[in-house]
C-alpha positions in Angstrom: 128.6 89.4 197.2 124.6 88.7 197.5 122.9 90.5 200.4 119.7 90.8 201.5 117.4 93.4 202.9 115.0 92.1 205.1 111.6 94.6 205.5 110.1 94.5 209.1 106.7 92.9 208.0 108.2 90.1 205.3 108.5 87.0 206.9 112.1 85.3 207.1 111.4 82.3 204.6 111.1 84.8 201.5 114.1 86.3 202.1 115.8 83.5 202.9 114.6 82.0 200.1 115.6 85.2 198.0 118.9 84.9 199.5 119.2 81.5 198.1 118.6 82.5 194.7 121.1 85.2 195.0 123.8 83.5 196.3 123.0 80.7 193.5 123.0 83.0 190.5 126.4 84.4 192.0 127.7 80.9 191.3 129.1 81.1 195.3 128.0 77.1 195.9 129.5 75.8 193.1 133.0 77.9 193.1 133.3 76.6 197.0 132.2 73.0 195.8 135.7 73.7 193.3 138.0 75.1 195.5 136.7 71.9 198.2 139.3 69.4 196.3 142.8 69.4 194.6 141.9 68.9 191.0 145.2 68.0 189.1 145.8 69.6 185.6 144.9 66.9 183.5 141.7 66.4 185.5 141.1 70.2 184.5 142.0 70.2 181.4 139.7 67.8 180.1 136.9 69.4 182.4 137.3 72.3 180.6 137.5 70.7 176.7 134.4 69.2 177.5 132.8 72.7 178.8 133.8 74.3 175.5 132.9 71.0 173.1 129.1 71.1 175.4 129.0 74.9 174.4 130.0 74.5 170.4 127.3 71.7 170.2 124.7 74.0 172.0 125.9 76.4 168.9 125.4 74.8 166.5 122.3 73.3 167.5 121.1 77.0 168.0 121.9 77.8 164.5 120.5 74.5 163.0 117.0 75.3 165.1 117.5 78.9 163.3 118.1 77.5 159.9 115.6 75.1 159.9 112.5 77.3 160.2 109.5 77.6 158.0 108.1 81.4 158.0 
């Protein structure tokens, strides 16, 4: 849960503005954004094998960038 302390002489945009990035690294915005709509299964499904193909080809382009260099 991201929380804030607020000091008396810090003015209210930083920590709003720290509050922001908490509550964005938490991933609260985009789990409501999620639980907004029904998403049927098959929906899901292929929401999730594309997640996991986007991941194997950040792999492997990860490993290809570490094969490929010249020291």
């Amino acid at each position: 849960m991201p929380g804030v302390k607020i000091n008396p002489d810090e003015p209210f945009e930083l920590a709003l503005k720290r509050f922001r990035k908490q509550v964005e690294k938490a991933g609260v915005i985009s789990e409501c954004r999620r639980r907004e709509v029904y998403e049927k299964p098959s929906v899901a499904r292929k929401r999730k094998e594309a997640a996991a193909r986007k991941r194997l080809m950040k792999r492997l382009r990860r490993i290809r960038m570490r094969e490929n260099r010249n020291y």
